[in-house]
Structures are given as structure tokens and as C-alpha cells.
N, C-alpha and C positions, 0 to 999 in steps of 0.2 A: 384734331391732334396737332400741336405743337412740332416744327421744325430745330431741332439741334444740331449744333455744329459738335466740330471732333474735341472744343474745350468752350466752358460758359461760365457766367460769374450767379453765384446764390446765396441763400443765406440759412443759416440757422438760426433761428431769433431766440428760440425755448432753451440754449444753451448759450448764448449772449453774441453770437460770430454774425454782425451785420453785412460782411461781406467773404466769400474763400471762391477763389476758382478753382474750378475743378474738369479734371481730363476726365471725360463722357467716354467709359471702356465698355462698350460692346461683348468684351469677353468677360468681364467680371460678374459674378453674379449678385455679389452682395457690394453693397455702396461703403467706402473706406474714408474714414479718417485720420487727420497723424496725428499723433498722441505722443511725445516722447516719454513722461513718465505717467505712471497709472500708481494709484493708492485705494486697494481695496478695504472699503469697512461697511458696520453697520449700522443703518438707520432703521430704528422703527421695527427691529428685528428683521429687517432684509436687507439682501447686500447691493450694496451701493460703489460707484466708481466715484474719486476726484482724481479729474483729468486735466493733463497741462499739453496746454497745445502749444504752436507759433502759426497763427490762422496764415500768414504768408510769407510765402517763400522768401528767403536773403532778408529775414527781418529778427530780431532778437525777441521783437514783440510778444513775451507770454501770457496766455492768455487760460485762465483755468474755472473749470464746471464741473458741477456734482450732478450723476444721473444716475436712477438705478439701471441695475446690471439687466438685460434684457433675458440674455444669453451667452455660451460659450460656443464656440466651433472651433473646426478643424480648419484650415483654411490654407489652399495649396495656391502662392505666389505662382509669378508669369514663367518664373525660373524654376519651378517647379519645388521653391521649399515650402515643407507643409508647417505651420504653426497653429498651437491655439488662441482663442484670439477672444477678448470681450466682444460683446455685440450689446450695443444700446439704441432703444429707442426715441427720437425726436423729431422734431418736425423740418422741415426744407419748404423751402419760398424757391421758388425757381418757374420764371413765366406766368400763366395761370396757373401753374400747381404751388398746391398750397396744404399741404399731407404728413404725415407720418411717413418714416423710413429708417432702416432699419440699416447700422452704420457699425463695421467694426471697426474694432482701434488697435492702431499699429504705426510704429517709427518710420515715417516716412521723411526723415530726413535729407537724404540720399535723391530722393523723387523730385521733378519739378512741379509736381502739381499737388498741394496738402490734400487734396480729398478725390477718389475717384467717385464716379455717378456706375453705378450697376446695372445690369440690367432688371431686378427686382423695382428697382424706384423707376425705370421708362417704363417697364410693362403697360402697353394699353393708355399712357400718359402722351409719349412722345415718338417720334421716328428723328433718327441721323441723319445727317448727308454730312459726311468726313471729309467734305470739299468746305464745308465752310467752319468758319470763328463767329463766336458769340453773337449768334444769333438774339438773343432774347436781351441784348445790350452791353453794354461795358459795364466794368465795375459799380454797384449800386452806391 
């Protein structure tokens, strides 16, 4: 099992984001990504998101992907507000993992870190130690 620190750098390849760091939340259950705007349609007779990200922080950088729609949840922030939220599935490169996970999207402007790591994608992958930073390397 893989050591992670309290933030790590990974990637989404199957959505085009070759590098995003991401704050490793322990409390979170589902893995997050910022999405400032979402455009729901359809493909193929199913529903599909195109999504516009800024893959890093203090950067103007847009960056936009079509994925279908996985799922919807409820989903109650650290502050306690609850939203509904897309959930799409894609893949994550981080260390030896190399998998599917399962990532809602939400305006993470405001956040210093575009994307959190849940505890759904460590399950049985990884353990923390909250003392340390990127462990698995710097920026890819």
C-alpha cells in the first residue's frame, strides 16, 4: 500500500488533465473536481456533461471535456451546504494506481486545491500520513 501525504500531484489522462494537484481529504467521501461551468446534453440518447475546468489554481488556463453523466448526488460541503452535484466517471494515474474513480463537479474557485482525493478512490489503495507533501512526486 502506497504512502500519501496531506496534498499530491495526478492526472486524469481519459479527460485530457496531464497534471492537477489535489488535497488528499480524509473526510470526503467522494473525489471532487472544479468545474466552473457544466452544459448538460445528449449523446447517443444519453446524457452527457461538457465540462470547463481551470486544471490549476491562479491560472486563466481553460481547459474543457465531454463525459457521460455517471450520476447525481446530494452532497453536504465541509460547511455543511448540501448541493446536487454531477458525478462522472474516469480514470486517475496517481503512484501505482492506475483506475477508475468516481469525481463530482463543483465550483471550486474559492478552494486552493482543484480537485480533492476521497476516501472512495484510497479505499484499500493508500494510507496518509498528514505530516507529509507529495509523496509520490512533484508535479508530473
Amino acid at each position: 500500500m502506497e504512502v500519501l501525504g496531506w496534498k499530491e500531484w495526478g492526472q486524469l489522462p481519459d479527460i485530457g488533465i496531464d497534471a492537477i494537484h489535489m488535497k488528499v481529504d480524509t473526510g470526503a467521501k467522494t473525489s471532487c473536481l472544479h468545474a466552473f461551468k457544466l452544459e448538460p446534453f445528449e449523446k447517443d440518447e444519453q446524457p452527457w456533461l461538457r465540462v470547463h475546468v481551470h486544471p490549476h489554481q491562479d491560472s486563466v488556463e481553460e481547459h474543457v471535456f465531454e463525459a457521460p453523466i455517471h450520476d447525481q448526488r446530494e452532497v453536504t460541503d465541509s460547511g455543511g451546504h448540501t448541493e446536487v452535484r454531477y458525478v462522472i466517471k474516469t480514470r486517475l494515474c496517481l503512484g501505482q494506481f492506475d483506475g477508475p474513480v468516481e469525481l463530482t463537479l463543483t465550483n471550486r474557485d474559492t478552494m486552493k486545491f482543484r480537485m480533492l482525493l476521497g476516501r472512495q478512490a484510497m479505499r484499500k489503495r493508500f494510507m496518509v500520513n498528514p505530516e507529509l507533501a507529495h509523496q509520490l512526486g512533484e508535479r508530473p
